[in-house]
N, C-alpha and C positions, 0 to 999 in steps of 0.2 A: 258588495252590499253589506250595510250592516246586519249583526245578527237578529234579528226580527222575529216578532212572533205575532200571533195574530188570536186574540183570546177574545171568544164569543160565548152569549147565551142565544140556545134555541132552543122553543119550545115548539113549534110547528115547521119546521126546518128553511123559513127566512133568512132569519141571520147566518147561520152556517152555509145558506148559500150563498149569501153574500161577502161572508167570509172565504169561501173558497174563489169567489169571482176576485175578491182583494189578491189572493194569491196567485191566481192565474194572471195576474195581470204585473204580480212579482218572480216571472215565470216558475213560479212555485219554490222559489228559493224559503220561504217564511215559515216556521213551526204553525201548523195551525192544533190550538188548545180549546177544547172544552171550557169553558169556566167549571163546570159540574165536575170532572176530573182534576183542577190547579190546586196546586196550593202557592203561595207569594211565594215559596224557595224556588219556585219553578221560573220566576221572572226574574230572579237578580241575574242568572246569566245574560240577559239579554240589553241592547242596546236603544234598539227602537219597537215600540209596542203598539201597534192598532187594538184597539176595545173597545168591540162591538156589543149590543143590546137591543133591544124591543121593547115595547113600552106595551104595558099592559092595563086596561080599563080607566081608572082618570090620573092616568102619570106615572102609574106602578112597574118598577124595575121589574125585568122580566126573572123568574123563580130563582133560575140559581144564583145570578148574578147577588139576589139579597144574600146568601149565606156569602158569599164569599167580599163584600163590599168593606164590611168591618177588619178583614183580612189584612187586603188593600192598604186601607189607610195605611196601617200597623206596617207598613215596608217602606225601605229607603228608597225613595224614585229619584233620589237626585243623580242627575247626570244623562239621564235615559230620556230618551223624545218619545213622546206620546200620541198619538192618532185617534179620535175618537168615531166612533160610526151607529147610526142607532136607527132604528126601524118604528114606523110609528103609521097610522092612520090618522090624516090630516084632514078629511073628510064628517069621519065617525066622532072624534076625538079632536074640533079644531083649538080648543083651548087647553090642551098636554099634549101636543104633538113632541115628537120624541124626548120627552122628559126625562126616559129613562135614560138615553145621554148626557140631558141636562143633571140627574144627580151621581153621574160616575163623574162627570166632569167637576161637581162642588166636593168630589172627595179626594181628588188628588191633586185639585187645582195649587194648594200648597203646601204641595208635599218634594219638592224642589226639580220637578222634570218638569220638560218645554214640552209645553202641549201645543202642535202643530198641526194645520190643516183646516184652518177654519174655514165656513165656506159661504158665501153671500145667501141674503133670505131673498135675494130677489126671484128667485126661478121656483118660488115655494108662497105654496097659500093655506094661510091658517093663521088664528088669534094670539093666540099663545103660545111661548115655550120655554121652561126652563133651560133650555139649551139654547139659547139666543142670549146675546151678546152682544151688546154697541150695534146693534144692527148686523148681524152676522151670528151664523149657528157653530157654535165650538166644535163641529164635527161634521160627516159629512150624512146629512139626511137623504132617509131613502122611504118613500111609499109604496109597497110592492103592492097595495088592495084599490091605488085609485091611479098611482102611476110609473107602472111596473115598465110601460116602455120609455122611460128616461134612465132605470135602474143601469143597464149597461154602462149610455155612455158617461152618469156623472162617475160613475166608480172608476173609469177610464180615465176622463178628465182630472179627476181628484188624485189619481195614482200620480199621473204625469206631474200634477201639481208640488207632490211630494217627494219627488224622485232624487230632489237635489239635499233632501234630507237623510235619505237612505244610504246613499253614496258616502 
């Protein structure tokens, strides 16, 4: 596998769990990072990067992720394949459903890595999202507050989906 990391913000421990489901499902081969703890030197070693997020109130990046988004830009991603994953309430929130995807994804969208893993909006209900795209969400969405029992298997599905990327 390539070298992998898996770099999440949690404030309520969502995403870190779903970060750790990402891993288990990489039988834990993948560095899993803090965003709150990274700094961008921490990512040039690596090859292939999942980065994950939560969306907070009407589309706001979840806390650490803001300190560190300006970071981001500022580093070379070319060559590196990218994964996006982002947490969101689609229910409470149906017009910024996981937006905080949507703006990790307009910051590194050209910054020269392959961002892989899009995933179809069909199996997903809500108005909006900055994280859509041609009909399709640039990462893989997850509602843990309205539909926590598909959380499993799209991370499954989505792994599988990615596997020929890892390799």
């Amino acid at each position: 596998m390539k070298k992998t990391a898996i770099v999440y913000g949690s404030s309520t421990g969502n995403t870190q769990a779903v970060a750790e489901m990402i891993n288990s499902q990489l039988d834990k081969q993948a560095d899993l990072i803090n965003v709150d703890e990274a700094s961008a030197s921490d990512l040039a070693d690596y090859d292939f990067l999942f980065l994950g997020t939560s969306t907070w109130g009407l589309g706001d990046l979840q806390d650490d992720w803001e300190g560190f988004i300006t970071e981001l830009q500022g580093i070379d991603l070319g060559g590196k394949q990218i994964a996006l994953f982002g947490l969101g309430d689609a229910d409470a929130y149906p017009d910024t459903f996981v937006d905080g995807m949507g703006t990790i994804y307009q910051a590194i969208a050209d910054k020269g890595c392959e961002v892989v893993g899009m995933v179809s909006v069909d199996d997903y209900s809500y108005d909006a999202s900055t994280a859509e795209l041609e009909g399709q969400l640039v990462g893989l969405a997850i509602d843990e507050d309205n539909e926590n029992d598909k959380t499993s298997s799209r991370v499954e599905a989505w792994i599988n989906d990615l596997r020929h990327h890892l390799d």
